[in-house]
C-alpha positions in Angstrom: -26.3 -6.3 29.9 -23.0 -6.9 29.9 -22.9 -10.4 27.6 -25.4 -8.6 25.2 -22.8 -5.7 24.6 -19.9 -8.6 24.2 -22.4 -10.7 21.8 -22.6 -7.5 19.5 -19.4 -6.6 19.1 -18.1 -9.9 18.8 -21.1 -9.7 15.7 -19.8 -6.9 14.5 -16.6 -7.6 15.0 -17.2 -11.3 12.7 -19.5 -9.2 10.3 -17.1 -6.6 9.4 -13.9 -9.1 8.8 -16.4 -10.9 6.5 -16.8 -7.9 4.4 -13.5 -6.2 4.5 -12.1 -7.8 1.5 -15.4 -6.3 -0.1 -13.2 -3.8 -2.4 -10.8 -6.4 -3.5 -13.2 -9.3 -4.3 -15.1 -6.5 -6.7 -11.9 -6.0 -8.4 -10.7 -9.3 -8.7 -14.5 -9.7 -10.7 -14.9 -6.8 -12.6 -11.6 -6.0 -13.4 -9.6 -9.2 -13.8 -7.7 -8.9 -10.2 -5.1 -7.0 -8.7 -3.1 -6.7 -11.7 -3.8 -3.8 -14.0 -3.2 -3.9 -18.4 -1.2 -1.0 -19.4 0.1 -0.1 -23.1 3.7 1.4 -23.8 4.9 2.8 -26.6 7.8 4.9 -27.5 9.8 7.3 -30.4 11.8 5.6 -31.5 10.1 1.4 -30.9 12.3 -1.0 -29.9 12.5 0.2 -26.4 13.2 -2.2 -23.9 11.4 -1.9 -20.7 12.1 -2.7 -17.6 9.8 -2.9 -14.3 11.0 -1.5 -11.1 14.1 -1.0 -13.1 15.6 -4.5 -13.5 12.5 -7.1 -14.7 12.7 -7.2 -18.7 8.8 -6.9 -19.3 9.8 -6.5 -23.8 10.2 -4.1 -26.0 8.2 -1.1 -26.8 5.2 -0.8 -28.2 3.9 -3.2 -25.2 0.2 -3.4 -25.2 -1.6 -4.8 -22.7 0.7 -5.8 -20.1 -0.3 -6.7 -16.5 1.4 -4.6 -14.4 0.4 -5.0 -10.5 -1.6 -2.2 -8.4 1.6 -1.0 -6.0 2.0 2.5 -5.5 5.6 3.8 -6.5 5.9 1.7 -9.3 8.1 2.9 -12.2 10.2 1.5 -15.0 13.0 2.0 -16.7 13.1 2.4 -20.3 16.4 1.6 -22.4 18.0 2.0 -25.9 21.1 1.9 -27.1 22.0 5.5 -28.5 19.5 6.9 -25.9 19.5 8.3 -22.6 17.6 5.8 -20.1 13.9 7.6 -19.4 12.5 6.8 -15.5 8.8 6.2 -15.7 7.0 6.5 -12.3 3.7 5.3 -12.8 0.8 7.6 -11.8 -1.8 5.8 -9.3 -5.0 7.3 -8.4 -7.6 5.7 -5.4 -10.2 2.6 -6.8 -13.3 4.1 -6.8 -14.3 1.0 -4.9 -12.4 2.0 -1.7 -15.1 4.6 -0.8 -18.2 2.0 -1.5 -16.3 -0.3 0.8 -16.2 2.2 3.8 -19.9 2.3 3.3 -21.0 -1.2 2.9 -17.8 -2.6 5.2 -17.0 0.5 7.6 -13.5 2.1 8.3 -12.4 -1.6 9.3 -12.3 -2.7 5.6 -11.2 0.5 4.0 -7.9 0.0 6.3 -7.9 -3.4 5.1 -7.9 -2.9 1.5 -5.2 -0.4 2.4 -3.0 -2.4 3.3 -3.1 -4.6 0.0 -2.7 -2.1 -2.5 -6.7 -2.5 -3.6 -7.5 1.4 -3.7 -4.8 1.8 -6.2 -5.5 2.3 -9.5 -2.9 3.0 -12.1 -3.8 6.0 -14.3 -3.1 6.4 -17.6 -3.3 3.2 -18.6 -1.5 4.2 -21.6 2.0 5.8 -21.9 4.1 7.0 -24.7 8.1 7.9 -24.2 10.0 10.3 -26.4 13.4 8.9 -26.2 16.1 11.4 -25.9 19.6 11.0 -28.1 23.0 10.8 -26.7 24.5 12.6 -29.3 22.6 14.5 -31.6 23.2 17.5 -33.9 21.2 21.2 -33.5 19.4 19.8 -36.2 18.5 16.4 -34.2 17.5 18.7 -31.2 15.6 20.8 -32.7 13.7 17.7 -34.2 13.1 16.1 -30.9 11.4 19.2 -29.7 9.0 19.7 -32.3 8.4 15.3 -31.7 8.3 16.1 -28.6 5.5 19.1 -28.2 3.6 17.9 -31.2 3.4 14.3 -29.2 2.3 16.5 -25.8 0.0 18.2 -27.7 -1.8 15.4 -29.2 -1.5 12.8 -26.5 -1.8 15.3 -23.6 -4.3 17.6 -25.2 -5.8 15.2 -27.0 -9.2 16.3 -26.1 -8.5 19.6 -26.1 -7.4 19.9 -29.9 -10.5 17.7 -30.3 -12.5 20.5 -29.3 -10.8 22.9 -31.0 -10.9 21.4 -34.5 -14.9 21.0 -34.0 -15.0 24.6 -34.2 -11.9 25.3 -36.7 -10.3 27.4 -33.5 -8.6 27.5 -30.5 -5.2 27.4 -28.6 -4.5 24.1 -28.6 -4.9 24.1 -31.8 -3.1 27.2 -33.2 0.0 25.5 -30.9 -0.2 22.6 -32.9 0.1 24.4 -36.4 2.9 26.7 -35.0 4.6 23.4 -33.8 3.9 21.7 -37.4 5.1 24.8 -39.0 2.0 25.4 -41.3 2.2 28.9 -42.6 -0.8 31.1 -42.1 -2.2 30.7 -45.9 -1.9 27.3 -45.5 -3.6 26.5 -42.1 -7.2 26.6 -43.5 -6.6 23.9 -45.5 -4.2 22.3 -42.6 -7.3 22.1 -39.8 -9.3 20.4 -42.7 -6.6 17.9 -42.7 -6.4 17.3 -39.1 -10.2 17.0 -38.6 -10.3 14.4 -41.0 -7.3 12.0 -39.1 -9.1 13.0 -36.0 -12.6 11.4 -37.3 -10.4 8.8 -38.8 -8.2 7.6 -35.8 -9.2 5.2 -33.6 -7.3 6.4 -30.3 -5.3 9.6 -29.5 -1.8 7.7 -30.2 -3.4 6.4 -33.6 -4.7 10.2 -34.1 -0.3 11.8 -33.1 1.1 8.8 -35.2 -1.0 10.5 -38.3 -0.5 13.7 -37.9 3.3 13.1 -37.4 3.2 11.1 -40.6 0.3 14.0 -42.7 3.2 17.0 -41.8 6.5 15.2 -42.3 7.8 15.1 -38.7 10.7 12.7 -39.3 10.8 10.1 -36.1 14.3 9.1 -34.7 
């Protein structure tokens, strides 16, 4: 009785470390390894960026760069007449972890763990509003409109969506007080943004527009 209990947990034992790496060979497949592309941009470009604040990675906009799946990663972004912006990259858990505990068991959840497989970085996508050493009240007050108008469009990207498919909402009525539009002239302004919504290709292409339509100068 004894040997037959030792025989199945040394088969367990075998069958589980065969699996454990179950999570990571999935993402090394599907999603082209451990290593993760992520997109930076940045008012004003020419931003250089720095991983883990001293490895150059270029200059902004940086579109699909590889950045690893470590949690606690950030970067440092740097131009001259601007203050340095820290960028902590958000991480979520790989979906994948939770189908390895139930094809591999607890044994290969703690193994992928332990090499940074359950985490994800999320967004993928990033876009810094650099902040001026020395700028003027008028400057300031410039890089606060840039900057809510960028929030509201990036952030709430979906939100205004939804709001200019049914010529209302707040997201919306934010966005026209931030743009300044006067009240006669916000009919014709929502016309105007539902047409560079349905002809952007991505939320940042969709801000970039609507930055450009209203005369928001960049830095």
């Amino acid at each position: 009785m004894m040997r037959r209990r030792m025989s199945a947990l040394i088969c367990v034992t075998v069958l589980g470390l065969s699996l454990t790496a179950c999570a990571n060979v999935v993402s090394l497949i599907s999603e082209g390894g451990l290593d993760q592309k992520m997109s930076f941009t940045s008012d004003p470009p020419g931003a250089k960026v720095f991983l883990m604040g001293s490895i150059p990675l270029g200059e902004t906009p940086l579109v699909d760069t590889k950045i690893e799946r470590t949690k606690n990663t950030f970067l440092v972004l740097k131009k001259e007449g601007y203050e340095d912006q820290n960028l902590l990259l958000k991480h979520r858990f790989n979906p994948w972890f939770w189908g390895n505990i139930i094809c591999c068991g607890l044994l290969g959840s703690t193994t992928d763990a332990t090499t940074d497989a359950t985490v994800q970085l999320s967004p993928t996508q990033y876009h810094v509003v650099m902040n001026p050493k020395k700028a003027s009240l008028e400057q300031k007050e410039q890089f606060v409109k840039i900057k809510t108008a960028r929030n509201l469009t990036l952030r709430g990207y979906s939100e205004v969506q939804q709001n200019l498919a049914v010529g209302h909402g707040e997201y919306l009525t934010s966005l026209l007080v931030t743009l300044r539009v006067s009240e006669s002239e916000q009919d014709d302004a929502i016309r105007q943004l539902q047409k560079l919504m349905v002809d952007s290709k991505d939320p940042l292409d969709f801000s970039d527009k609507v930055l450009d339509r209203f005369h928001l100068l960049r830095f």
